[in-house]
C-alpha positions in Angstrom: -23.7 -16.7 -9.0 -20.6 -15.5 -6.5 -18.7 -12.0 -7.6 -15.4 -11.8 -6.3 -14.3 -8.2 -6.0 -10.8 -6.9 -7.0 -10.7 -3.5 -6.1 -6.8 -3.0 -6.0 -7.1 -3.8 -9.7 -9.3 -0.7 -11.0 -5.9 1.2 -10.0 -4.1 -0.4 -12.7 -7.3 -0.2 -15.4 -8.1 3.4 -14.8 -4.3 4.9 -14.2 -2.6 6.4 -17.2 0.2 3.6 -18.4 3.7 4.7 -18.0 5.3 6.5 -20.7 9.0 5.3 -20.9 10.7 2.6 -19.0 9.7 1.2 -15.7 13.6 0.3 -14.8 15.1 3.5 -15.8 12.8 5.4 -13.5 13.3 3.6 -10.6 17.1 4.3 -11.2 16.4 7.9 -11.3 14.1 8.1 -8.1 13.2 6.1 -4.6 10.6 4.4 -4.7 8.5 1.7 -2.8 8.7 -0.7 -5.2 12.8 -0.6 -6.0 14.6 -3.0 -3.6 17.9 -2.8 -4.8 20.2 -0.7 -7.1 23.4 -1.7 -7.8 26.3 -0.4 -10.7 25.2 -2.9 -12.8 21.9 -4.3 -11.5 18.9 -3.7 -9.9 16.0 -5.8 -8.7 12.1 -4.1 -7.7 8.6 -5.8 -6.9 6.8 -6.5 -9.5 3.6 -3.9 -9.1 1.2 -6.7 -10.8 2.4 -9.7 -9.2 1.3 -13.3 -9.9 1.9 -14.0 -6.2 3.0 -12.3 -3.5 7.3 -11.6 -3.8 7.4 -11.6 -7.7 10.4 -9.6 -8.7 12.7 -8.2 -11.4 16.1 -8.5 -12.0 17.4 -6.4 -14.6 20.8 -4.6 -16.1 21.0 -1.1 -15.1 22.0 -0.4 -19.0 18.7 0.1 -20.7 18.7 -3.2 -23.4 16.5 -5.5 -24.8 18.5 -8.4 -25.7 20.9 -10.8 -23.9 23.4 -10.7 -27.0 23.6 -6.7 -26.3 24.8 -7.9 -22.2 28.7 -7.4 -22.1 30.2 -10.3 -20.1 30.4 -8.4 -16.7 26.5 -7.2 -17.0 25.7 -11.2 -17.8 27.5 -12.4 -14.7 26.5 -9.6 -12.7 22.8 -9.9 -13.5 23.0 -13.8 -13.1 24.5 -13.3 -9.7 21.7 -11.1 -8.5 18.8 -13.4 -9.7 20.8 -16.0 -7.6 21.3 -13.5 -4.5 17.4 -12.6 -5.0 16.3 -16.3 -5.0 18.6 -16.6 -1.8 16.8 -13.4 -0.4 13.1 -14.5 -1.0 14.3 -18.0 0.6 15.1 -16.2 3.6 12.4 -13.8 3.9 9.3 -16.0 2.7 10.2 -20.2 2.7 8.7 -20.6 -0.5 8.9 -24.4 -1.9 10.0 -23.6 -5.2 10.9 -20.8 -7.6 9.8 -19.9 -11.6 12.7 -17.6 -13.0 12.6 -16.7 -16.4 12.5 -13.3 -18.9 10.4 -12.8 -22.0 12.2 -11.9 -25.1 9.7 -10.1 -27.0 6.1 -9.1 -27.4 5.1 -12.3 -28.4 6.7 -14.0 -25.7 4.5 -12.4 -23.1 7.2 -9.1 -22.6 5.1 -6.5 -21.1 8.3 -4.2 -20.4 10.2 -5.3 -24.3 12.6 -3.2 -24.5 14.5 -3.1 -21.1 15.7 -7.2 -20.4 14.9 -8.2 -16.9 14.3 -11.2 -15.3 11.2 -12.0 -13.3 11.4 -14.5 -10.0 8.5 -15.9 -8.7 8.6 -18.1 -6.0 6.1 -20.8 -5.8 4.1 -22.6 -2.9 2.2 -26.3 -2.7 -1.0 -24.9 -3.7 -0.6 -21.5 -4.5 -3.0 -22.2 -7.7 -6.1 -23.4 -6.8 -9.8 -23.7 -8.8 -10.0 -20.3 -8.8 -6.9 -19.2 -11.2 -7.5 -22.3 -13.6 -10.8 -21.8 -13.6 -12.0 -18.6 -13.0 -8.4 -16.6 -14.1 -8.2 -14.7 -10.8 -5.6 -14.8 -8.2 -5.7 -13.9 -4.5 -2.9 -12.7 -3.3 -2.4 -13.1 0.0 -0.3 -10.5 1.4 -0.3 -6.9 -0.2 2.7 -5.5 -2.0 4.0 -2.9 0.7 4.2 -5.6 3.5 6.0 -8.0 1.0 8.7 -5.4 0.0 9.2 -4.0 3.6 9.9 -7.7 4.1 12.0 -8.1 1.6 13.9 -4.7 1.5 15.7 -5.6 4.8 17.5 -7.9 3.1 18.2 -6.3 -0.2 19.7 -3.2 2.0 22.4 -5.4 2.5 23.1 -6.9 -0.7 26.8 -6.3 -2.4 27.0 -6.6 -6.1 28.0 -4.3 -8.5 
């Protein structure tokens, strides 16, 4: 039998959840995970990524619906999902991209009540054997290095 260790994981199992909401913190503070905040957007690094350069796009306004987005907030948001998508493009040459939110519990929401969106760009054989089979994931490059390559770019985004 082969173990695979995971010891970047035991952080997540043994910390103390959050209490409150993930997005509205990182409004309220710098952070190493928050790449961009804008008047009506923001977008941070996943902390639990399925791959390397997963990321959240979500309103500033604290909502968990898209019928409770105002039309500026919808075309804002939309626009930095598409600017985000144009960043990681840049920055990492993926060959494809999953983008997507999860209404709901049920729907796999681990963060309900604030909407966001989550971008994850995809590679030709990012999932091997070992996720299908085994349900683990390698990551190859850790979280600082992917958002110290990504916040270069995000320092320059302009959206509201």
């Amino acid at each position: 039998m082969k173990t695979i260790w995971a010891p970047w994981r035991i952080e997540y199992i043994l910390s103390d959840k959050e209490e409150g909401c993930i997005f509205c913190d990182a409004l309220s503070k710098n952070d190493d995970l928050t790449l961009f905040k804008g008047e009506i957007t923001m977008a941070m690094m996943n902390k639990y990524p399925y791959i390397n350069g997963h990321i959240l796009v979500a309103p500033v306004r604290h909502l968990s619906a898209l019928d409770q987005l105002n039309s500026e907030e919808t075309q804002s948001l939309l626009i930095t999902v598409e600017k985000s998508v144009n960043i990681i493009k840049k920055a990492m040459n993926p060959d494809g991209f999953n983008v997507g939110l999860n209404l709901g519990k049920v729907a796999g929401a681990g963060v309900e009540e604030h909407l966001h969106f989550h971008i994850v760009p995809r590679w030709f054989g990012d999932t091997n054997a070992l996720t299908v089979f085994a349900d683990v994931r390698v990551i190859p490059e850790h979280l600082q290095t992917t958002y110290n390559n990504l916040k270069v770019y995000f320092d320059r985004l302009e959206i509201k």
